[in-house]
C-alpha positions as CSV (number, residue, x, y, z in Angstrom):
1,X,49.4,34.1,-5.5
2,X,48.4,36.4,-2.3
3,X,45.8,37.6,-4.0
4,X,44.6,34.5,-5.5
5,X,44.1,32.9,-2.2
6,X,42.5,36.4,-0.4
7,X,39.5,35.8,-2.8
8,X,39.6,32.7,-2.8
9,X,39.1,32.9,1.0
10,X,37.0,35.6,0.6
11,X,34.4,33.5,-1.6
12,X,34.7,30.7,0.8
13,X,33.0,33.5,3.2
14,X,30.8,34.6,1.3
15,X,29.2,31.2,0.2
16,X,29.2,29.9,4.1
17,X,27.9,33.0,5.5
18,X,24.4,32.6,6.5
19,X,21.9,34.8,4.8
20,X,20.3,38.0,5.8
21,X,16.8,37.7,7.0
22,X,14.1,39.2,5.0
23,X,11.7,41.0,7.3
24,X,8.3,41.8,6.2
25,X,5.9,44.1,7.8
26,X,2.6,43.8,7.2
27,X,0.1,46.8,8.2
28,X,-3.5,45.4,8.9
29,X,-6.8,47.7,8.9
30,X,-8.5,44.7,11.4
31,X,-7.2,41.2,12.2
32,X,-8.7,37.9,12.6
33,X,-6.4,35.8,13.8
34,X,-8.6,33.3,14.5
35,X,-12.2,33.3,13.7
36,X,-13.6,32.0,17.3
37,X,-11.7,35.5,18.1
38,X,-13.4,37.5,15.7
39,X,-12.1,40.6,14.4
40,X,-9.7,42.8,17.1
41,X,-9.3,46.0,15.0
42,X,-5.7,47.0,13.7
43,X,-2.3,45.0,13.9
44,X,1.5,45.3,12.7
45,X,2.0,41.5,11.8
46,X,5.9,40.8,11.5
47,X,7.6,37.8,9.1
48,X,10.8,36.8,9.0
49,X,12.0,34.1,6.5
50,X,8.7,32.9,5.9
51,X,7.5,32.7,9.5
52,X,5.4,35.0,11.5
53,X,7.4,36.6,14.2
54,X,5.3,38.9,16.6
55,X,1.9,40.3,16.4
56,X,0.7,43.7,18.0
57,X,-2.5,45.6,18.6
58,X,-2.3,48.4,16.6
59,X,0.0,49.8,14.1
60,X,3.4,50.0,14.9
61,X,5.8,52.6,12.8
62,X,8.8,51.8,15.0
63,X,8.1,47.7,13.8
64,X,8.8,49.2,10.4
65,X,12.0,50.6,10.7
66,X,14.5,48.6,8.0
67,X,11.8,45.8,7.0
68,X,9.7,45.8,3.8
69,X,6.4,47.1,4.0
70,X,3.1,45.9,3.1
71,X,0.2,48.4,3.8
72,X,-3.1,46.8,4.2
73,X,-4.3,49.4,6.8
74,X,-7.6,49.5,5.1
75,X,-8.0,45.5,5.0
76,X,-9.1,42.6,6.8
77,X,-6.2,40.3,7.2
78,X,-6.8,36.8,8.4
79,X,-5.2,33.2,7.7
80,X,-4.6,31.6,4.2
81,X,-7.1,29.3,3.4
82,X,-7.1,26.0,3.6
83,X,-9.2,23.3,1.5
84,X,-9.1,19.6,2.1
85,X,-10.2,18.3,-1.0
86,X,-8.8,19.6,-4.7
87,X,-7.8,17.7,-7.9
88,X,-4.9,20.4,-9.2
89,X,-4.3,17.9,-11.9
90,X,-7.7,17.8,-13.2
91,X,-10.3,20.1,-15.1
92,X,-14.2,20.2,-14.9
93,X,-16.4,18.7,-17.5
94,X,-13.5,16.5,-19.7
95,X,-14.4,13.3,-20.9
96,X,-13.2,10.5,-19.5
97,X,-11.6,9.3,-22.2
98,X,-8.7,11.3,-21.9
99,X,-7.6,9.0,-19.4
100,X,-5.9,7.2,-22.4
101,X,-5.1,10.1,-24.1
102,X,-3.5,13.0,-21.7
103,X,0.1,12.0,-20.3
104,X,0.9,12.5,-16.9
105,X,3.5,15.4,-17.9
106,X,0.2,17.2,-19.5
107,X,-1.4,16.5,-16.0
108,X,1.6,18.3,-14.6
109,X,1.2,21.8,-16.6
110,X,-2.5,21.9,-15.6
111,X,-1.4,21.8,-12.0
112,X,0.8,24.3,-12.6
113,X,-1.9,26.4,-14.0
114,X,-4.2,25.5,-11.4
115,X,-2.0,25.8,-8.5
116,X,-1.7,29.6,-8.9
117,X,-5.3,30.2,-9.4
118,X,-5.9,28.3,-6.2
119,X,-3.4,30.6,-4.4
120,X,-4.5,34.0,-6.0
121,X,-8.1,32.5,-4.6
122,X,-6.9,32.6,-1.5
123,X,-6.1,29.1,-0.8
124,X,-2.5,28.5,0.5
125,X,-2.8,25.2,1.8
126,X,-4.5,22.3,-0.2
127,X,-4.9,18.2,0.0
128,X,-4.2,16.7,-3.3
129,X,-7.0,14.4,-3.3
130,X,-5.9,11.6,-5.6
131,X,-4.0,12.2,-9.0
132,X,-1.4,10.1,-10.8
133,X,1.6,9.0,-9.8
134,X,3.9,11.5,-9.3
135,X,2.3,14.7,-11.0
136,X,1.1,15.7,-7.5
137,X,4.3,15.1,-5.8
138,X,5.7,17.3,-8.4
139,X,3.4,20.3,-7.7
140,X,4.6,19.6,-3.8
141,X,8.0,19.6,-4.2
142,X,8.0,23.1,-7.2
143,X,5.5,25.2,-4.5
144,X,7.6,24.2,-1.2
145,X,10.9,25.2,-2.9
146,X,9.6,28.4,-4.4
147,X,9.9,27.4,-7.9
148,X,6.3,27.8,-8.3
149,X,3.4,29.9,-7.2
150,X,1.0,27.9,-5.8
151,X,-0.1,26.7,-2.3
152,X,1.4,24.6,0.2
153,X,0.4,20.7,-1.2
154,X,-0.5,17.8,1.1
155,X,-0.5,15.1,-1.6
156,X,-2.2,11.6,-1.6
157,X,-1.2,10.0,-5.1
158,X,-3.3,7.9,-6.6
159,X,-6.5,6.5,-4.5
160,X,-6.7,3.0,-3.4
161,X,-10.1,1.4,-5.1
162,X,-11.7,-1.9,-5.2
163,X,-11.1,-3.8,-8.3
164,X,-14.1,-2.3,-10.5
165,X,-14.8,0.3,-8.6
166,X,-14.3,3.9,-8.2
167,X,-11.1,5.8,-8.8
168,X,-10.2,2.4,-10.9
169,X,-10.4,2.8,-14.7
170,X,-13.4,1.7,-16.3
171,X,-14.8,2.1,-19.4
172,X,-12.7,0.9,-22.2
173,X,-11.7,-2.4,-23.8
174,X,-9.8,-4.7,-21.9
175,X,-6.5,-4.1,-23.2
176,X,-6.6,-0.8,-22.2
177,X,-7.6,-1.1,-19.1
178,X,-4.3,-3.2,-18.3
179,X,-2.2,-0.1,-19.6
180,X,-4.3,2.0,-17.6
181,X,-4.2,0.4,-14.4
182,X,-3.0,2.3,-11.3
183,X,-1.2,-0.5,-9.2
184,X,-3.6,0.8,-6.4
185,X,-6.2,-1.4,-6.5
186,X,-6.6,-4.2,-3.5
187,X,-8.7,-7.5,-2.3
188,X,-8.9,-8.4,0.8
189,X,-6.9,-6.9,3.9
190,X,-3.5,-8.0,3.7
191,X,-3.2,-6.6,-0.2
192,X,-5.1,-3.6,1.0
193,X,-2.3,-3.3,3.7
194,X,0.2,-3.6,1.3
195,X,-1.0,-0.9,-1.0
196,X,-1.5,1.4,1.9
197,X,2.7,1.0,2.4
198,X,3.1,1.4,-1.7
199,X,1.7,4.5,-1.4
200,X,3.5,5.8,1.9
201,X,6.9,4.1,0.0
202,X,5.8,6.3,-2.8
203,X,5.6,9.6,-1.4
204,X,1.9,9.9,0.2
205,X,1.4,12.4,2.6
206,X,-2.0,11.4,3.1
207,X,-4.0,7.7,2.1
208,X,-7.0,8.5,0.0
209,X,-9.2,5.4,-0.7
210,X,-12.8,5.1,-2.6
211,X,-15.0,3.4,0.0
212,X,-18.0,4.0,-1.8
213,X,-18.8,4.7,-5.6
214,X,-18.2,7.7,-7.4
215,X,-20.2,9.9,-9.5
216,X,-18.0,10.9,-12.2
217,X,-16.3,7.7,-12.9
218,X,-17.8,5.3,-15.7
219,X,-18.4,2.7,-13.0
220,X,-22.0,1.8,-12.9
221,X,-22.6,-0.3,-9.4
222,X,-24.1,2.7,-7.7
223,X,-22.8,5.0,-5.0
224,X,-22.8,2.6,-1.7
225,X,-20.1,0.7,0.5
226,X,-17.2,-0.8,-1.9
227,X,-14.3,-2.0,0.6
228,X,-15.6,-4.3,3.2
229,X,-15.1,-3.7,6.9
230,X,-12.2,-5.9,7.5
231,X,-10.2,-4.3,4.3
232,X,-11.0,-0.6,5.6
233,X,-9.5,-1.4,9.6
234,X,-6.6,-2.7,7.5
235,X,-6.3,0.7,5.5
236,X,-6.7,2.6,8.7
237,X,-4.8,0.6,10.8
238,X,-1.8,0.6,8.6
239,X,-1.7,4.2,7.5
240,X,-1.9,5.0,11.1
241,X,0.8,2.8,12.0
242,X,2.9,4.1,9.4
243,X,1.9,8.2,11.0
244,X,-0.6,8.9,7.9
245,X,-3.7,10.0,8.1
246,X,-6.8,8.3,5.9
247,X,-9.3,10.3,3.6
248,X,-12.5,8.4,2.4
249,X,-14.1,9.8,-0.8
250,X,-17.6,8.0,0.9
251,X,-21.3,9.1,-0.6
252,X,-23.6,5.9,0.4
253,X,-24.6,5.9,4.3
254,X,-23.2,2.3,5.1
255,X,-19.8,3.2,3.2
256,X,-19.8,6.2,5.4
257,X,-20.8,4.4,8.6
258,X,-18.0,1.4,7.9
259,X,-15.5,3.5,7.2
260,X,-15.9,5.9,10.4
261,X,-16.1,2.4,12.6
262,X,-12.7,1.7,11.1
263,X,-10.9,4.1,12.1
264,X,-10.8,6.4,8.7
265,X,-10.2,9.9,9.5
266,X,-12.2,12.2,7.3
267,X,-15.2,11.3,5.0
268,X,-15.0,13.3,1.8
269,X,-18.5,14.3,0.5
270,X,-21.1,12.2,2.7
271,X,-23.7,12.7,0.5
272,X,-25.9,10.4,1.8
273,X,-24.8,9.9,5.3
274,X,-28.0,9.2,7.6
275,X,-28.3,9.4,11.5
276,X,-26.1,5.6,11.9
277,X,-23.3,7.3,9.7
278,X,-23.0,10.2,11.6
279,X,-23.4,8.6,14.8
280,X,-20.7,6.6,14.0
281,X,-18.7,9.7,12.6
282,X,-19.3,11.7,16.1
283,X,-18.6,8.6,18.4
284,X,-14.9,8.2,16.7
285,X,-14.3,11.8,15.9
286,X,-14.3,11.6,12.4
287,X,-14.6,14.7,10.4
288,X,-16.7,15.5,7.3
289,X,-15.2,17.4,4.3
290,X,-19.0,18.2,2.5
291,X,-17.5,19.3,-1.3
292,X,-20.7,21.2,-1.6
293,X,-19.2,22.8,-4.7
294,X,-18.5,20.0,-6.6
295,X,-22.2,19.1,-6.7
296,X,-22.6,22.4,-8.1
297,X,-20.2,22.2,-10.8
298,X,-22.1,18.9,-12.2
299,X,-25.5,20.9,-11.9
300,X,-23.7,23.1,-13.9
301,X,-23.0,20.5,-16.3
302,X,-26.1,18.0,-15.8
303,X,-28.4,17.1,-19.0
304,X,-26.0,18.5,-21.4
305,X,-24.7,16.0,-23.2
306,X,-21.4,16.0,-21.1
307,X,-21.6,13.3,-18.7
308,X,-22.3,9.6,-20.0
309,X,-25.6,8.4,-19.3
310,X,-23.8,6.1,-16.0
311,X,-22.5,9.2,-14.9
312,X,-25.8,11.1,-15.3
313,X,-28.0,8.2,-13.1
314,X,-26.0,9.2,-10.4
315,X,-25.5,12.5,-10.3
316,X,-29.0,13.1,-10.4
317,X,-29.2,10.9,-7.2
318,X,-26.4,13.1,-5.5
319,X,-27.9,16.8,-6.4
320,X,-31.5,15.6,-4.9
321,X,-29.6,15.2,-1.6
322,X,-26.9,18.0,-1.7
323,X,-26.4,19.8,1.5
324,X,-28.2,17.7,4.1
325,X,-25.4,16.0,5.3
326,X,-24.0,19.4,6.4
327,X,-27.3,20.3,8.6
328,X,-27.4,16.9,10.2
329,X,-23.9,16.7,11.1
330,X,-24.2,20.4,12.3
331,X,-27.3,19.1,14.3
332,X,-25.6,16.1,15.6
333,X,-22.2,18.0,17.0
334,X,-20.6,16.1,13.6
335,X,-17.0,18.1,12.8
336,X,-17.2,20.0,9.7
337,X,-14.0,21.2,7.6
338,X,-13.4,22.9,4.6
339,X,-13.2,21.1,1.0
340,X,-14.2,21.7,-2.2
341,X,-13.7,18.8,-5.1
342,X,-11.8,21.7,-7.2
343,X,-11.2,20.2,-10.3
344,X,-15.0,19.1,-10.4
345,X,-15.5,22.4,-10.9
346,X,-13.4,25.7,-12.1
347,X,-10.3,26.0,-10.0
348,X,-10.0,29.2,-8.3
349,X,-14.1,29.2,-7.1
350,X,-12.9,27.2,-4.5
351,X,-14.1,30.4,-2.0
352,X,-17.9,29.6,-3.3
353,X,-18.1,26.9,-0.5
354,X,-18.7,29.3,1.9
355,X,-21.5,30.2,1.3
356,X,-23.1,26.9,0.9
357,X,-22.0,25.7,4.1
358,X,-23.9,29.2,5.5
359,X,-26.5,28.0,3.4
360,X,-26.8,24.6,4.9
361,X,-26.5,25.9,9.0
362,X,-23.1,27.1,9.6
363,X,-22.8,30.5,10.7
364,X,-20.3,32.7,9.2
365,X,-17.8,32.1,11.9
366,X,-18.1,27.9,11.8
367,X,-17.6,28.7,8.0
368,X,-14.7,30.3,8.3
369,X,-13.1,28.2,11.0
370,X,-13.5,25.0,8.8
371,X,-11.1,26.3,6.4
372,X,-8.5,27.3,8.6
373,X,-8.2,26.3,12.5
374,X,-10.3,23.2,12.2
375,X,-8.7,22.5,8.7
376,X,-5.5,23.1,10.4
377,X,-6.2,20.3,13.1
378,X,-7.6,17.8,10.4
379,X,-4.2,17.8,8.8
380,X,-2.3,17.9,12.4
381,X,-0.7,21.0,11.6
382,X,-2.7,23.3,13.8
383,X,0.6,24.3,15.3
384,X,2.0,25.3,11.7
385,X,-1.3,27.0,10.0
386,X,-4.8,28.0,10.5
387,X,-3.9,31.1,12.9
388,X,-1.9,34.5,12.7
389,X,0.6,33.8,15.7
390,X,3.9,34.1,16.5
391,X,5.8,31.2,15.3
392,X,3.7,30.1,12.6
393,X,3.8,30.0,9.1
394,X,3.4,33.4,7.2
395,X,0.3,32.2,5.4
396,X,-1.8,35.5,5.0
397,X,-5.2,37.2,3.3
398,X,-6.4,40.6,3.0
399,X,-10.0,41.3,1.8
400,X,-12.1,44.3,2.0
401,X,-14.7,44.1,4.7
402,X,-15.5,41.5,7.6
403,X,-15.4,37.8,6.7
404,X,-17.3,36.9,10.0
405,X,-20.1,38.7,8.6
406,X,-20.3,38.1,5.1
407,X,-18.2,35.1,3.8
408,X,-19.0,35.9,0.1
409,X,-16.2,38.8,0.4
410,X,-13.8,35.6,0.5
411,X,-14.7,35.0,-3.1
412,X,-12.7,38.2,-4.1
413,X,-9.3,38.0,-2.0
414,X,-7.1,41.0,-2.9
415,X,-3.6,40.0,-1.6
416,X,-1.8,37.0,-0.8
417,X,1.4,35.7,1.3
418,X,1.6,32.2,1.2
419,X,5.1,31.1,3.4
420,X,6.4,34.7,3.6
421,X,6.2,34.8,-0.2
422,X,4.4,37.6,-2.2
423,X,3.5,37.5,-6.1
């Protein structure tokens, strides 16, 4: 009976007993821990349970007494990634049709797939742009508890749309339509208010809403304003009231321009956004998420038989104008962060945005800052990510040679800690 309760006691002990901390040590060749910085030669970074811990100039050996040891003394170490605009959920080039095909558990092992090429890319902090239901919120909750490799997920759900218009389902007999239907579509500003709460009820990290036409859905009205302006102050009002922030997939300059005088907080590819848009974007701070890439993965795909003949009116439209909404707003003091459309095109390219935005009149440095301290304060979590500093979260790169200079080296990242986790 002694004996008996002496382990009993002593499991009781052991399954009360807080855990040892894991320390981590990580050796780096040159640091950037934050691009406006630039590179400040070598570093001994330390993590413990997932969180950066101190940072010193130069390497330490005594820091590596008893810890685990990661030897990147001939890298460039900066901050994971961040990118403001992925589908995990979807792939490039499918036809539409498999809307009424795929189920949303299919949707769910694609993310899984795509979530760890995202990472290995570099990438350890993405905004789930719109997706079904719950196959987003899925991904979120299997990469925050470890049960899956893949990035840290802020998540919208599905997007709210106009009746008809993009991110609604179009293009199939009425009948299916009804099946297909989100539940996120909304007239008028007090249903548009409600849907805003559905979503933050439903899990929404983030509102994402359609304010303009699309050019890969089967909707054919164009790519210009959809919500009017008394619906859009209702989406931003209550998603700010409720402590969420709003994302406007917005293409047609008067979308773009209603939707910044609202109160919306970033415009998602602003492909057509003229000096009144951007205006309007600088006078309320809104920031611009350009998706250069996802232009280039339907130039990848244009004229061959992939898109629908809708679909191909448009895109045509969008290519002639790629990339000019990244010089103006660059001219006209317009914020730019870091997003890509993954999903558009092939996940894990998500690092070929760089140098489009270098292209377009970034330097290497603004590049580099959009996907990481300025993504950082886009989300609000420039106190959690975008830096390497004591206190925040272990989310780490290594990559031969210096980013600053040459952002095309981002396209081959060669090690990864996303939240003090290693593959």
């Amino acid at each position: 009976m002694i004996r008996t309760l002496l382990f009993a006691a002593t499991a009781c002990i052991a399954l009360t007993a807080p855990a040892l901390a894991e320390t981590k040590v990580v050796l780096a060749g040159n640091l950037i821990s934050d691009p406006a910085q630039g590179a400040t030669g070598p570093a001994t970074i330390t993590v413990t349970d997932g969180r950066i811990v101190k940072v010193e100039k130069g390497i330490n050996p005594a820091a590596v007494a008893g810890a685990e040891v990661v030897d990147l003394s001939t890298k460039t170490v900066l901050p994971g990634l961040i990118d403001l605009h992925v589908h995990l959920t979807s792939e490039p080039g499918g036809d539409y049709r498999s809307e009424a095909v795929d189920s949303d558990e299919w949707a769910t092992l694609i993310g899984v797939k795509n979530a760890a090429l995202t990472l290995n890319a570099g990438f350890t902090t993405v905004r789930e742009a719109g997706s079904a239901q719950n196959t987003a919120f899925a991904l979120r909750r299997g990469t925050n508890e470890g049960i899956l490799w893949g990035p840290r997920i802020v998540a919208a759900g599905p997007a709210l749309s106009i009746v008809g218009g993009h991110a609604d389902v179009s293009g199939f007999r009425p009948e299916v339509l009804i099946a297909l239907d989100s539940g996120y579509t909304c007239t008028g500003a007090d249903q548009c208010s409600e849907k805003v709460r559905k979503a933050s009820k439903m899990g929404a990290d983030i509102i994402k809403i359609t304010a303009t036409g699309g050019v890969l859905s089967q909707q054919g009205r164009g790519l210009e304003a959809h919500f009017n302006n008394d619906e859009l102050k209702a989406i931003a009002d209550t998603a700010h009231s409720l402590g969420l922030k709003v994302m406007a997939h917005a293409h047609g300059a008067r979308g773009i321009e209603a939707s910044a005088v609202a109160g919306i907080d970033t415009i998602d590819h602003a492909t057509f956004a003229d000096e009144a848009a951007l205006k309007a974007m600088k006078a309320r701070g809104t920031v611009l998420v350009p998706t250069l890439m996802a232009l280039e993965g339907v130039r990848a795909r244009i004229g061959r038989g992939i898109y629908t003949p809708t679909v191909e009116v448009k895109a045509r439209e969008a290519l002639e104008a790629a990339g000019r909404q990244v010089q103006r707003s660059k001219a006209m003091g317009v914020t730019v962060a870091f997003g890509t459309d993954a999903g558009v095109f092939e996940h894990g390219r998500n690092a070929g945005e760089f140098a489009l935005l270098v292209k377009n009149g970034l330097t290497p440095v603004e590049a580099v800052a959009s996907a990481t301290t300025v993504a950082a304060k886009t989300l609000g979590m420039e106190n959690e990510i975008g830096r390497i500093a004591p206190g925040y979260s272990a989310d780490l790169i290594a990559v031969s040679g210096n980013p600053l200079q040459d952002v095309t080296l981002l396209e081959k990242v060669e090690w990864v800690m996303a939240r003090g986790r290693t593959k």
